[in-house]
Biopython code that builds the backbone (N, CA, C, O; Angstrom):
import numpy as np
from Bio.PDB.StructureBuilder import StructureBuilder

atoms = [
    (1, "UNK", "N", (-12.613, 0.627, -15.768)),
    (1, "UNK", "CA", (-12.521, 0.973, -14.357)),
    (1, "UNK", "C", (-12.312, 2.477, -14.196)),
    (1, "UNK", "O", (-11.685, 3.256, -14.914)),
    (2, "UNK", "N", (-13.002, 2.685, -13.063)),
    (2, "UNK", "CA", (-12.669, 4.345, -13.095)),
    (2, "UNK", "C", (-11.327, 4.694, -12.112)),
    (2, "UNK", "O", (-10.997, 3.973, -11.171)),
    (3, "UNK", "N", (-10.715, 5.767, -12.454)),
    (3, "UNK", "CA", (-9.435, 6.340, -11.783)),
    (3, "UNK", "C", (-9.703, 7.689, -11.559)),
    (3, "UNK", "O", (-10.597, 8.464, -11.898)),
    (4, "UNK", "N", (-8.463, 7.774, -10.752)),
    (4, "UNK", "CA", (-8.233, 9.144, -9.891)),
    (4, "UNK", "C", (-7.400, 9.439, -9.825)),
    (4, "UNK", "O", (-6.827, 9.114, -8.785)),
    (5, "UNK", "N", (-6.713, 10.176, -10.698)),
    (5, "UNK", "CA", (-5.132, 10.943, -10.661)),
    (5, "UNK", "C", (-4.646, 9.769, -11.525)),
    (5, "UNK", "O", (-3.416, 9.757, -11.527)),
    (6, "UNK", "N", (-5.212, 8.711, -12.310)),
    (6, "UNK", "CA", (-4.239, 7.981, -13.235)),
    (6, "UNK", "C", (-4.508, 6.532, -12.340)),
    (6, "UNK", "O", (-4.417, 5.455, -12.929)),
    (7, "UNK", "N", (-4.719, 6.566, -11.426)),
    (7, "UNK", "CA", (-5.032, 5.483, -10.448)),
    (7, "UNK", "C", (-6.039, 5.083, -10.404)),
    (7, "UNK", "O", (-7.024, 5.811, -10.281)),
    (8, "UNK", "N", (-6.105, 3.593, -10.504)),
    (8, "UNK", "CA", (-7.644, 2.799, -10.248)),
    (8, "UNK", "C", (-8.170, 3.299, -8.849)),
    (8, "UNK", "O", (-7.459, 3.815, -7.987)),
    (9, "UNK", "N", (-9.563, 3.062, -8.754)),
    (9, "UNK", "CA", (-9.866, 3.820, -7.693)),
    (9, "UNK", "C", (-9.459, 3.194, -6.309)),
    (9, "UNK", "O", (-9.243, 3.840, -5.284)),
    (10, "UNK", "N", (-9.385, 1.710, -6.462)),
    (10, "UNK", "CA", (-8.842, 0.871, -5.184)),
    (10, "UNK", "C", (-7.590, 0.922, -5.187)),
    (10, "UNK", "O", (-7.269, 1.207, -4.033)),
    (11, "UNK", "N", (-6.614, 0.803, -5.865)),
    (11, "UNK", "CA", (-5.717, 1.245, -5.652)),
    (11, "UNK", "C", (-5.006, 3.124, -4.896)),
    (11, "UNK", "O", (-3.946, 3.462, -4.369)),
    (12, "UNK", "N", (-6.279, 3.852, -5.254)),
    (12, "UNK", "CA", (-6.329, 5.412, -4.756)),
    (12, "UNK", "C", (-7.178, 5.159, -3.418)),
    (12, "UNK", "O", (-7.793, 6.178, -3.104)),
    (13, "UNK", "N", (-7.379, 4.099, -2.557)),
    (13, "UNK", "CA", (-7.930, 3.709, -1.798)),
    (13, "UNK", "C", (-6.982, 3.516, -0.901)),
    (13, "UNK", "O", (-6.737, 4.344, -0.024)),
    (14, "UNK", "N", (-6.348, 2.384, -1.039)),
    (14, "UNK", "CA", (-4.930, 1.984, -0.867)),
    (14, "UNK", "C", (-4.217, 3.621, -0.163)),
    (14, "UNK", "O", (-4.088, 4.079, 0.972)),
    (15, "UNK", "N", (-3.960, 3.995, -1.263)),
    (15, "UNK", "CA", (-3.299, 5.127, -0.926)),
    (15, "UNK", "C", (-3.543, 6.483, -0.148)),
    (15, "UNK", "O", (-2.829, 7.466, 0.048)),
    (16, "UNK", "N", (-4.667, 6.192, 0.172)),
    (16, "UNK", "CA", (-5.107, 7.109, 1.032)),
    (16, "UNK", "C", (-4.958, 6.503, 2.565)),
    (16, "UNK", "O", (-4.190, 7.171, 3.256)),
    (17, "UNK", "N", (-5.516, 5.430, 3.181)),
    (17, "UNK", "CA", (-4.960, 4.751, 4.165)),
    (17, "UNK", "C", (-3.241, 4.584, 4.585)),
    (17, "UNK", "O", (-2.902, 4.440, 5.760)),
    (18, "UNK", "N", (-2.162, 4.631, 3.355)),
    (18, "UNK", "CA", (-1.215, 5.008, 3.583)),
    (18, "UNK", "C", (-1.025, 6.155, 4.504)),
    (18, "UNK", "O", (-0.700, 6.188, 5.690)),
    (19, "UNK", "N", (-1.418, 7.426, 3.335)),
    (19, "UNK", "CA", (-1.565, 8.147, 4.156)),
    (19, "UNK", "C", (-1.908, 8.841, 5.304)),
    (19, "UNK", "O", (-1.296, 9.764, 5.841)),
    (20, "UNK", "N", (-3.422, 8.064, 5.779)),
    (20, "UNK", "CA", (-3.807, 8.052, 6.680)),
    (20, "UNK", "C", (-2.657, 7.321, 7.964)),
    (20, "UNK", "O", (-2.431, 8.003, 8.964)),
    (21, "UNK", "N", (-2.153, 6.259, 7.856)),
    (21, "UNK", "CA", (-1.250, 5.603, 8.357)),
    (21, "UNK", "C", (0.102, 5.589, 7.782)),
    (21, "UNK", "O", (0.369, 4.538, 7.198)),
    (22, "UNK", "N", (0.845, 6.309, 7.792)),
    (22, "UNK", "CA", (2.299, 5.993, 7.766)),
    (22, "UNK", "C", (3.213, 5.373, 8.212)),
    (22, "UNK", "O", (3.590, 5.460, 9.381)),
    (23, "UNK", "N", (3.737, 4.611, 7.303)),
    (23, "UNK", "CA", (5.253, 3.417, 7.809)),
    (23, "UNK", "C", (4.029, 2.049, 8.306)),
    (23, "UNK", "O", (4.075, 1.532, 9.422)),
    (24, "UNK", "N", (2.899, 1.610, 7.121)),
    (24, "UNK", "CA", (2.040, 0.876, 7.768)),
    (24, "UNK", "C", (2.768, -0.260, 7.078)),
    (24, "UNK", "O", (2.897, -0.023, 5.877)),
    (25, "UNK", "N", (3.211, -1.252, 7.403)),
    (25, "UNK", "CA", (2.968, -2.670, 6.365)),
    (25, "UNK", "C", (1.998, -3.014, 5.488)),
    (25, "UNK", "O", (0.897, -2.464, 5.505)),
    (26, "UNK", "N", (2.375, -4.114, 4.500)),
    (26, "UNK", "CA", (1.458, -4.523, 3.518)),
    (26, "UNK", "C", (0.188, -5.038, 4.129)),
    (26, "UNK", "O", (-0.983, -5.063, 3.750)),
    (27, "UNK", "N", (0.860, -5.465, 5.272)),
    (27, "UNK", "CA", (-0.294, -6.695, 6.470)),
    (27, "UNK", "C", (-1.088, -5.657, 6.835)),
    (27, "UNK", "O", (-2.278, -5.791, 6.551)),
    (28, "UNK", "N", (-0.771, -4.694, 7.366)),
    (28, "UNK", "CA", (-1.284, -3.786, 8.530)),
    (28, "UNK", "C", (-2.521, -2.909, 7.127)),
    (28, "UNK", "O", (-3.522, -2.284, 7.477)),
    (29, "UNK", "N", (-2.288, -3.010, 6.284)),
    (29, "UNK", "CA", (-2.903, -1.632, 4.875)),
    (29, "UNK", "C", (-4.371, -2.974, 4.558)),
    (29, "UNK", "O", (-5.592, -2.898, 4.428)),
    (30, "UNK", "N", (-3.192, -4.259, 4.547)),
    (30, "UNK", "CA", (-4.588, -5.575, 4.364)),
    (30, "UNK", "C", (-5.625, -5.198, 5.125)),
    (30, "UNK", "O", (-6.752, -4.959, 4.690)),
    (31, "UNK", "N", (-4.972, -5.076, 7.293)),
    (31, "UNK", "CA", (-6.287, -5.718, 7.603)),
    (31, "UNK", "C", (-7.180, -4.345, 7.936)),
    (31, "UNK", "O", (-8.294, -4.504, 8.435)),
    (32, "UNK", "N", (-6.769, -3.212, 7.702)),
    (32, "UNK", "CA", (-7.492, -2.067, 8.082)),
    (32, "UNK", "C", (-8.286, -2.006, 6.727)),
    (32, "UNK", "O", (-9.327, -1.349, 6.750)),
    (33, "UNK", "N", (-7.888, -2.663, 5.448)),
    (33, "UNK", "CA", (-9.092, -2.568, 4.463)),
    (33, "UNK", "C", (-9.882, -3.868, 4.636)),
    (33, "UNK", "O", (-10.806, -3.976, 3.829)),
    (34, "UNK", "N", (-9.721, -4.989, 5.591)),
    (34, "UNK", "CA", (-10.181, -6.456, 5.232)),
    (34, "UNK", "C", (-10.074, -6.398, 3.495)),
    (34, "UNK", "O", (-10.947, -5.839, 2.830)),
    (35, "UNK", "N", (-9.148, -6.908, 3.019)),
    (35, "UNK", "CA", (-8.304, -7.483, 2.223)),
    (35, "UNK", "C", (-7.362, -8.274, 2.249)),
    (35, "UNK", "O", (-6.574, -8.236, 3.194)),
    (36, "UNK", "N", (-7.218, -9.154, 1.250)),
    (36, "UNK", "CA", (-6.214, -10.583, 1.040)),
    (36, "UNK", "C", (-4.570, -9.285, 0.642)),
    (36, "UNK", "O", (-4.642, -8.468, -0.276)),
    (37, "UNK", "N", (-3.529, -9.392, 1.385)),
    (37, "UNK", "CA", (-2.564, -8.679, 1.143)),
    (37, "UNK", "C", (-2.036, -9.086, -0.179)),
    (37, "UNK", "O", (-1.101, -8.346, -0.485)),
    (38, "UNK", "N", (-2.323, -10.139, -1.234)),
    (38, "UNK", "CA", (-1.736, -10.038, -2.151)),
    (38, "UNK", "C", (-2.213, -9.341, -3.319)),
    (38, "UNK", "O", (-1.726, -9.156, -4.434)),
    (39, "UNK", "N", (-3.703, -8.874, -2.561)),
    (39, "UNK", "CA", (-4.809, -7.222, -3.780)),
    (39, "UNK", "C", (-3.497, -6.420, -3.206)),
    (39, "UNK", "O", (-2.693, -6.054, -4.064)),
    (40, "UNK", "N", (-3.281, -6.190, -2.187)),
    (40, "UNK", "CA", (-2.888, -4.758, -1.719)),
    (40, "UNK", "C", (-1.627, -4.686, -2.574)),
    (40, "UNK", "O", (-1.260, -3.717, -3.238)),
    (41, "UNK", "N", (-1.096, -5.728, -2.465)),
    (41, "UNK", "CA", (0.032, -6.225, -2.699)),
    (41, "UNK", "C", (0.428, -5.010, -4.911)),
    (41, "UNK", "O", (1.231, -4.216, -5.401)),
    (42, "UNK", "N", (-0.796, -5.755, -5.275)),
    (42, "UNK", "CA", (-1.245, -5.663, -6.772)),
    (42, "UNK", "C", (-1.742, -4.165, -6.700)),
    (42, "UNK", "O", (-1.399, -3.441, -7.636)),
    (43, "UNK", "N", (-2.565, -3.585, -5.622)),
    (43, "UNK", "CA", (-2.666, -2.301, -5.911)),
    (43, "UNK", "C", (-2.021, -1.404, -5.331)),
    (43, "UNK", "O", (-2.664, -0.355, -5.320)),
    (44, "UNK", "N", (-0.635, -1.301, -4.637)),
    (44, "UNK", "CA", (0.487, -0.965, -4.311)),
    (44, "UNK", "C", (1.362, -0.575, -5.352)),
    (44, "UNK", "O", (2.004, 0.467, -5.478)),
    (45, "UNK", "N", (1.265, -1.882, -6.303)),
    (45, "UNK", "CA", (2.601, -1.796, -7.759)),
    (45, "UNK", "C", (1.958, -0.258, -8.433)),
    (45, "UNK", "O", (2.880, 0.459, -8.820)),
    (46, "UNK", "N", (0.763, 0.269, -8.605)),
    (46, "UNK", "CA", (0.870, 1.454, -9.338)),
    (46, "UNK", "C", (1.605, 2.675, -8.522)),
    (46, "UNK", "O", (2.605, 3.356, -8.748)),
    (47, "UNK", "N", (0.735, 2.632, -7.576)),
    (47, "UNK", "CA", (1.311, 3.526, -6.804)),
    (47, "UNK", "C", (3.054, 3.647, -6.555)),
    (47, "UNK", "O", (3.531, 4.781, -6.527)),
    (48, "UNK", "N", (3.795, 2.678, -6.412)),
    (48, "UNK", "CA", (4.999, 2.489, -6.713)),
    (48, "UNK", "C", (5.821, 3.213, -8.102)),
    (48, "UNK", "O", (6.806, 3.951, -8.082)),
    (49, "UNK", "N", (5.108, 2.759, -9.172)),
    (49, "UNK", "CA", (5.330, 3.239, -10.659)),
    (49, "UNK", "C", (5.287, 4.624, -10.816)),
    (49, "UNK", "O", (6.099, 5.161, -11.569)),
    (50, "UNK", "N", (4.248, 5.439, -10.063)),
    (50, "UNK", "CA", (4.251, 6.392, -9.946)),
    (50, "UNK", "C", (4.688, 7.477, -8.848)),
    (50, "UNK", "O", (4.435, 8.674, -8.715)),
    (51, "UNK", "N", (5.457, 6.546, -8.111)),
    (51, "UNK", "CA", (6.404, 6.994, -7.208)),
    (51, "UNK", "C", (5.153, 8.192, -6.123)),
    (51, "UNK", "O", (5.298, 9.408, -6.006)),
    (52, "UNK", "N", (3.927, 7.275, -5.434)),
    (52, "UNK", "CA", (3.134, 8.210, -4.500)),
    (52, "UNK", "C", (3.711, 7.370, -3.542)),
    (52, "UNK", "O", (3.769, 8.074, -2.534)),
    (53, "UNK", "N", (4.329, 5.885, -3.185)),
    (53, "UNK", "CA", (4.519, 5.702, -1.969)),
    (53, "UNK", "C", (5.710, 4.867, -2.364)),
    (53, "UNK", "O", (5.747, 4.354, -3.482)),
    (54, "UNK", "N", (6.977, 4.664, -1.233)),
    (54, "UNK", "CA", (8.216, 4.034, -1.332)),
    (54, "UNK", "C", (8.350, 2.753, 0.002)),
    (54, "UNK", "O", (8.009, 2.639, 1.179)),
    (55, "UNK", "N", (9.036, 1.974, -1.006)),
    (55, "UNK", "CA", (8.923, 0.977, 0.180)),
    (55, "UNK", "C", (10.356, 1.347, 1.023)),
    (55, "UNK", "O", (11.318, 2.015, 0.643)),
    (56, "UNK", "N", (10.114, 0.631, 2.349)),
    (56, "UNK", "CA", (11.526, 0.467, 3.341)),
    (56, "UNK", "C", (11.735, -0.654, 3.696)),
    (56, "UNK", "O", (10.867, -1.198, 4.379)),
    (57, "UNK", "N", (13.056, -1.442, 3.326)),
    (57, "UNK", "CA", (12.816, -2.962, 4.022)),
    (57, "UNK", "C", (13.156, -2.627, 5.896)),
    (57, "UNK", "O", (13.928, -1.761, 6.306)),
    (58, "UNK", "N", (12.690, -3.167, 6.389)),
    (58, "UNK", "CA", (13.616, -3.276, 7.748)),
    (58, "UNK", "C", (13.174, -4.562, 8.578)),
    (58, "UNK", "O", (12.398, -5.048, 9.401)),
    (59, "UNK", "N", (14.214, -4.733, 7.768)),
    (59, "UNK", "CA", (14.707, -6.637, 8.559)),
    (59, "UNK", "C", (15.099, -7.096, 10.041)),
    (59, "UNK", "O", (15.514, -8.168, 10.480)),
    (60, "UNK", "N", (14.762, -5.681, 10.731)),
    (60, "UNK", "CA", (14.486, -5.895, 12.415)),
    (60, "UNK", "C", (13.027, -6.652, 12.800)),
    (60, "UNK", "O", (12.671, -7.381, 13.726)),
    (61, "UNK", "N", (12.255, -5.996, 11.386)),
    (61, "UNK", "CA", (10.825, -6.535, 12.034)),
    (61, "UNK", "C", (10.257, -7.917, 11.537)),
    (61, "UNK", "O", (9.936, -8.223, 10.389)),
    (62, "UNK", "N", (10.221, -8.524, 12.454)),
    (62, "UNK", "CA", (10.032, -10.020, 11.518)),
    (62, "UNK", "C", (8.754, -10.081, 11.029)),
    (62, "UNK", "O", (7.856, -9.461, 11.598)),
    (63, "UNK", "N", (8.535, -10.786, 9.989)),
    (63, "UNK", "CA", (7.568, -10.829, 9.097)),
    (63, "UNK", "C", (6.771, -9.736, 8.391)),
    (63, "UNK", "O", (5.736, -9.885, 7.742)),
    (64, "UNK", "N", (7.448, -8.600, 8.639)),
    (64, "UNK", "CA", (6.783, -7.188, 8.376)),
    (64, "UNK", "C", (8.343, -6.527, 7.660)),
    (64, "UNK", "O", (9.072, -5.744, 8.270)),
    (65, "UNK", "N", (8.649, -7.115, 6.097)),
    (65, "UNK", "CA", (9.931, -6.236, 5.960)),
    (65, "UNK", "C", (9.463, -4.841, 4.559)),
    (65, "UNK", "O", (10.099, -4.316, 3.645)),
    (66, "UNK", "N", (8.075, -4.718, 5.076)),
    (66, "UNK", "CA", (8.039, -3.607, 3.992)),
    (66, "UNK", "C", (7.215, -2.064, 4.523)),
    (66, "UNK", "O", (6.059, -1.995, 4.940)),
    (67, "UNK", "N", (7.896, -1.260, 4.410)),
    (67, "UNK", "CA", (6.895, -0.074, 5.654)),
    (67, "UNK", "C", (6.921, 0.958, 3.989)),
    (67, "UNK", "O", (7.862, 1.332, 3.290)),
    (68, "UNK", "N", (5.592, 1.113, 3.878)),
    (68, "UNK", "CA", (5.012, 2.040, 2.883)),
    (68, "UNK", "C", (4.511, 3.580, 3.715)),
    (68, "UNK", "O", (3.728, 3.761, 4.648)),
    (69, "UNK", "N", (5.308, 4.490, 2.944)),
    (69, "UNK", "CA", (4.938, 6.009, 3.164)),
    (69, "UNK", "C", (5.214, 6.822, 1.970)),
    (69, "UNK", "O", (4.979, 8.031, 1.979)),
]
sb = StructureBuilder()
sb.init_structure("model")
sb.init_model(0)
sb.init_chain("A")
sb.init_seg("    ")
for serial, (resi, resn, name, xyz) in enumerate(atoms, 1):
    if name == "N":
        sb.init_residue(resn, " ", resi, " ")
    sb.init_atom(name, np.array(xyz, "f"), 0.0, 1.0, " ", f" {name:<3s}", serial, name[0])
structure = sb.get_structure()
């Protein structure tokens, strides 16, 4: 697979829509790529490892307790 900065490229996909969108949910990163949130889910964990995006729980928002920036 090819990468970008160490990152698969869908996963550097991922992460650009972050950026594009900040404090988005896992749901919200799903449906702006039409993706099953448990890919995003899987191409999130690198980005994590490599500390480009941090999660926030906030358990005000129901069903949405993870905001990636």
């Amino acid at each position: 697979m090819a990468t970008v900065c160490g990152v698969h490229k869908a996963a550097f996909h991922v992460y650009l829509t972050v950026l594009d969108h900040p404090h988005s949910t896992r749901a919200e990163i799903a449906e702006r790529l039409d993706r099953d949130q448990s890919t995003i889910g899987k191409q999130l964990q690198p980005l994590y490892d490599q500390e480009l995006v941090t999660r926030y729980h906030t358990p005000s928002l129901v069903g949405a307790s993870n905001i990636f920036i």
